[in-house]
C-alpha beads as a LAMMPS data file, in Angstrom:
LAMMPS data file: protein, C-alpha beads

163 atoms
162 bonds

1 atom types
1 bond types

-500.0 500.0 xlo xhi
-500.0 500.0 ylo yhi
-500.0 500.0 zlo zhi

Masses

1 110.0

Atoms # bond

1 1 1 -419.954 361.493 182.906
2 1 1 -423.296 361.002 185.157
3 1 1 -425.966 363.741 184.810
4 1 1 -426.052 366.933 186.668
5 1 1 -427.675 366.226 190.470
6 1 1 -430.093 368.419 192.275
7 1 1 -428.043 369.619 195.072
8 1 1 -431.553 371.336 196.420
9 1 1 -433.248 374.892 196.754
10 1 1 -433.385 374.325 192.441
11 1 1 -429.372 374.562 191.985
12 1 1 -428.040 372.343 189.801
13 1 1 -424.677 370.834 190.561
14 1 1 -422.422 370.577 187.581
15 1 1 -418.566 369.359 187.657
16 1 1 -415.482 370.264 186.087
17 1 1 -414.313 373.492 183.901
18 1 1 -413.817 376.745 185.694
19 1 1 -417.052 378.575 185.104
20 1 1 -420.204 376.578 184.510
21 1 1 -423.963 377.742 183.945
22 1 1 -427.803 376.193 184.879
23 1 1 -430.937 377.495 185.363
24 1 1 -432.796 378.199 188.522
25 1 1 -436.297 378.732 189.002
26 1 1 -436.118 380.696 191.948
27 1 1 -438.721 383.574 192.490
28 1 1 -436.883 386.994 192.141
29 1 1 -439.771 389.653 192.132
30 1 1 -438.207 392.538 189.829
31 1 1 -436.859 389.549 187.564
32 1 1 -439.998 388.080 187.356
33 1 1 -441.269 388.602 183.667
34 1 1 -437.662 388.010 182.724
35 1 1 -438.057 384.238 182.849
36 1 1 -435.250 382.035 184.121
37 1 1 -432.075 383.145 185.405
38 1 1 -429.142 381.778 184.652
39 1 1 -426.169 381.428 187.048
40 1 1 -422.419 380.366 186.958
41 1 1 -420.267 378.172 189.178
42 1 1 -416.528 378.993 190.017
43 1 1 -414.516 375.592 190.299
44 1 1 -411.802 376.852 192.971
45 1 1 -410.829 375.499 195.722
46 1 1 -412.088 378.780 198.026
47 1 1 -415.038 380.542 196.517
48 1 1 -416.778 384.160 197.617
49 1 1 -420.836 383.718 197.350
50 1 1 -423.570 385.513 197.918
51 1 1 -424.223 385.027 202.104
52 1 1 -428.137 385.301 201.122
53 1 1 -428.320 383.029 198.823
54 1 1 -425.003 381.039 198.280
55 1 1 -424.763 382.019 194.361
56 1 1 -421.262 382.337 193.729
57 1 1 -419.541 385.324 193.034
58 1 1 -415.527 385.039 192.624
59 1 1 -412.493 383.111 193.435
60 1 1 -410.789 383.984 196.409
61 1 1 -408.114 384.440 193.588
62 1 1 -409.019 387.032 191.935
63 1 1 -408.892 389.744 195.513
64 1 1 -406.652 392.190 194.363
65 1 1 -407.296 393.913 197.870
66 1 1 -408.756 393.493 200.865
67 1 1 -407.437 397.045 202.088
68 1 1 -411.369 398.969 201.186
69 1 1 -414.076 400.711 203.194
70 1 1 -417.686 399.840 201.848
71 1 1 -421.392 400.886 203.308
72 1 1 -421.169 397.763 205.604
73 1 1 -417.560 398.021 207.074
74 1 1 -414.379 396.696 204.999
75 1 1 -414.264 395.418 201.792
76 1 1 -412.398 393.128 198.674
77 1 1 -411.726 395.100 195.958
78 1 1 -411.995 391.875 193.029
79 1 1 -410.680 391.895 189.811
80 1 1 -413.493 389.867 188.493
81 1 1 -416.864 388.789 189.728
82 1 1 -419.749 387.050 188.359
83 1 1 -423.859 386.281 188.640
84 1 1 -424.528 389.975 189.085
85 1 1 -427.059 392.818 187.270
86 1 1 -425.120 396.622 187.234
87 1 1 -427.097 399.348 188.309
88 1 1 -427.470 402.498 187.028
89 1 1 -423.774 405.023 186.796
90 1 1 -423.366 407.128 189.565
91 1 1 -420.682 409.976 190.353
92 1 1 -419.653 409.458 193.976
93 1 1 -417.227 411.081 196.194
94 1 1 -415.309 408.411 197.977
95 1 1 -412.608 408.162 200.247
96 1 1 -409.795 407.921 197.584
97 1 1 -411.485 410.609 195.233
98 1 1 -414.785 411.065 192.787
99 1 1 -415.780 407.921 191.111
100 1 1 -418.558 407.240 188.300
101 1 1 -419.529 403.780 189.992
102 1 1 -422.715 401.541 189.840
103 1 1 -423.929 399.193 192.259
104 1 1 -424.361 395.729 191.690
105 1 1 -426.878 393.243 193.231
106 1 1 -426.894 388.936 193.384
107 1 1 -428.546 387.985 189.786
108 1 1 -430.038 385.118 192.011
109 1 1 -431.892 387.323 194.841
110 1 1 -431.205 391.028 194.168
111 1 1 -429.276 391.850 197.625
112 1 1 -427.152 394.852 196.751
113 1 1 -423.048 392.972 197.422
114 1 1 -421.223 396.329 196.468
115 1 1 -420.135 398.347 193.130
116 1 1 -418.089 398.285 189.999
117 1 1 -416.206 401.401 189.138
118 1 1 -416.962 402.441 186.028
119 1 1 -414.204 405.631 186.068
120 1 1 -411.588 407.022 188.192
121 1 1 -411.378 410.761 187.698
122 1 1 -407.643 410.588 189.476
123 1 1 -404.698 409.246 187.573
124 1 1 -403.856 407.321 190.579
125 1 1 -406.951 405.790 191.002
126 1 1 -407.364 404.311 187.257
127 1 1 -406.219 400.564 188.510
128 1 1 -409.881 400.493 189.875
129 1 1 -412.090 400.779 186.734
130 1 1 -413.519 397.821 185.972
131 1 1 -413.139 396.464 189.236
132 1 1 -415.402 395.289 191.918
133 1 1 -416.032 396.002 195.466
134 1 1 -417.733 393.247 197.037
135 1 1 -418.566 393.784 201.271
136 1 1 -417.562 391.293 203.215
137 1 1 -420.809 392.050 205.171
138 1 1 -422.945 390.868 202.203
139 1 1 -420.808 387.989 201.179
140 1 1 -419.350 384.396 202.575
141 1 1 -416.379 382.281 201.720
142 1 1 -417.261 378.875 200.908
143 1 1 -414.292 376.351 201.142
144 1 1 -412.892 373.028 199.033
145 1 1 -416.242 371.976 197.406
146 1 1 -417.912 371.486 200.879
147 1 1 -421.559 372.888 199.524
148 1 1 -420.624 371.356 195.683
149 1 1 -421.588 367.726 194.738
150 1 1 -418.441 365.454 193.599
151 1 1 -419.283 362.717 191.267
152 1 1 -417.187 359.677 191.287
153 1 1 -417.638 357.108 188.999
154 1 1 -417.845 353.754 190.175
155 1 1 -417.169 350.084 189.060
156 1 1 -420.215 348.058 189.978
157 1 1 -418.069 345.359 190.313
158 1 1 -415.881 346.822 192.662
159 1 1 -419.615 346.943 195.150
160 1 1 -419.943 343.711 194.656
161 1 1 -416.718 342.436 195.624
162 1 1 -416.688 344.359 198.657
163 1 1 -419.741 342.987 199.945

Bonds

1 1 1 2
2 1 2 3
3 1 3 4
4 1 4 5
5 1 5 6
6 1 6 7
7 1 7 8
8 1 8 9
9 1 9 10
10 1 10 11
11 1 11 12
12 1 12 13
13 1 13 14
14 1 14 15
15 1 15 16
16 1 16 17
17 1 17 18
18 1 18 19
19 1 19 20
20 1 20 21
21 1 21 22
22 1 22 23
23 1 23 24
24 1 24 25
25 1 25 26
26 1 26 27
27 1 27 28
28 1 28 29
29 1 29 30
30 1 30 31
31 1 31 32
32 1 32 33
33 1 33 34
34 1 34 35
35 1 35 36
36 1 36 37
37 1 37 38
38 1 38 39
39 1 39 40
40 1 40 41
41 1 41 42
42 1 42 43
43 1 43 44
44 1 44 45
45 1 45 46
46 1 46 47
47 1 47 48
48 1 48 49
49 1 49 50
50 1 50 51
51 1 51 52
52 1 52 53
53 1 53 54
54 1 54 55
55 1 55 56
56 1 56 57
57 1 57 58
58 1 58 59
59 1 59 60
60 1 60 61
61 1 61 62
62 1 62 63
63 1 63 64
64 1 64 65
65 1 65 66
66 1 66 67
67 1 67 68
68 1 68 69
69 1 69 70
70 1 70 71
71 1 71 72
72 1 72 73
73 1 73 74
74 1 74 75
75 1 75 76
76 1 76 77
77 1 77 78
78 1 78 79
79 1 79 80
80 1 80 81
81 1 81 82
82 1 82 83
83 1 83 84
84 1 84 85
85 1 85 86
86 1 86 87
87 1 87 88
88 1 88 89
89 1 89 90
90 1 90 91
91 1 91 92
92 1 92 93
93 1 93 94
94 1 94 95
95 1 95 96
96 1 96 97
97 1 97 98
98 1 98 99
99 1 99 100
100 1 100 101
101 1 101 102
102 1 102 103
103 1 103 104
104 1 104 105
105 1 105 106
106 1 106 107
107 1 107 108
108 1 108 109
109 1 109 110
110 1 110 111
111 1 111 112
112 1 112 113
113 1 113 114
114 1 114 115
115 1 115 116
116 1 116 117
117 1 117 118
118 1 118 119
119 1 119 120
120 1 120 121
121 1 121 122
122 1 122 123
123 1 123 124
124 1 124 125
125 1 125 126
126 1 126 127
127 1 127 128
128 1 128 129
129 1 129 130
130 1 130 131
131 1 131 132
132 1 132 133
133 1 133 134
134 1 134 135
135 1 135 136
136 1 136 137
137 1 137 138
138 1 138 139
139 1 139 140
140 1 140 141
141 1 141 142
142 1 142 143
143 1 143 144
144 1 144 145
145 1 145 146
146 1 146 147
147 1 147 148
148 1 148 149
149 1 149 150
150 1 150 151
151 1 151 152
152 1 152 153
153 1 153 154
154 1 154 155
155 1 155 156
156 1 156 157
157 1 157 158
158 1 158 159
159 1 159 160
160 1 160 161
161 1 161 162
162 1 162 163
């Protein structure tokens, strides 16, 4: 298989598998003596990313609901989500009940996406822990591979020929 490409801004684009990792060198002030960061790719044919900074975040898949209020407007509650830092736990009152909950920001460029909650005092809200509100004001859909690079291997002869 060829090389990873540059697909610009210091993203690497990789191919194949469903979750894949590279570096970026991309200057994140309260990550700065942390050295590199690393980020993941979701291979899916729609993917949620970060509409800052276009690191990805989660399948379109894995919405369990898009039925949630955030700080921003409406919401996706997601089963799972990656490239993000947790903040510290918080108790909050929300509109379905008290929550212990902690925000969680782009691992690329620290913009605060949503929270993960942590614990559901209610026995009808347990389904959420774990989970992850994402705002739809803070994030993008990105659609079949249209900012990913595709490699395709090709026969040197075939060039020729068609010349």
């Amino acid at each position: 298989p060829p090389p990873p490409q540059s697909a610009g801004a210091g993203i690497t684009a990789l191919r194949g598998g469903a979750v894949r990792s590279a570096q970026l060198d991309l200057p994140c002030p309260a990550r700065a003596a942390m050295g590199r960061i690393f980020v993941e790719y979701v291979s899916a044919d729609v993917v949620h990313v970060c509409s800052m900074c276009r690191t990805h975040l989660a399948a379109h898949d894995s919405i369990i609901s898009k039925a949630f209020q955030g700080r921003h407007g409406r919401a996706y509650l997601f089963a799972d989500v990656i490239n993000v830092t947790t903040g510290p736990r918080e108790t909050r009152s929300l509109l379905t009940g008290l929550h212990v909950v902690a925000d969680i920001y782009c691992n690329s460029c620290d913009t605060r996406l949503g929270w993960k909650y942590v614990e559901a005092f209610e026995e009808s809200q347990k389904y959420k822990e774990g989970r992850f509100i994402l705002e739809k004001a803070m994030i993008a859909k990105e659609e079949d591979d249209q900012l990913r690079t595709t490699f395709t291997e090709v026969d040197p002869l075939e060039i020729e020929t068609a010349s």
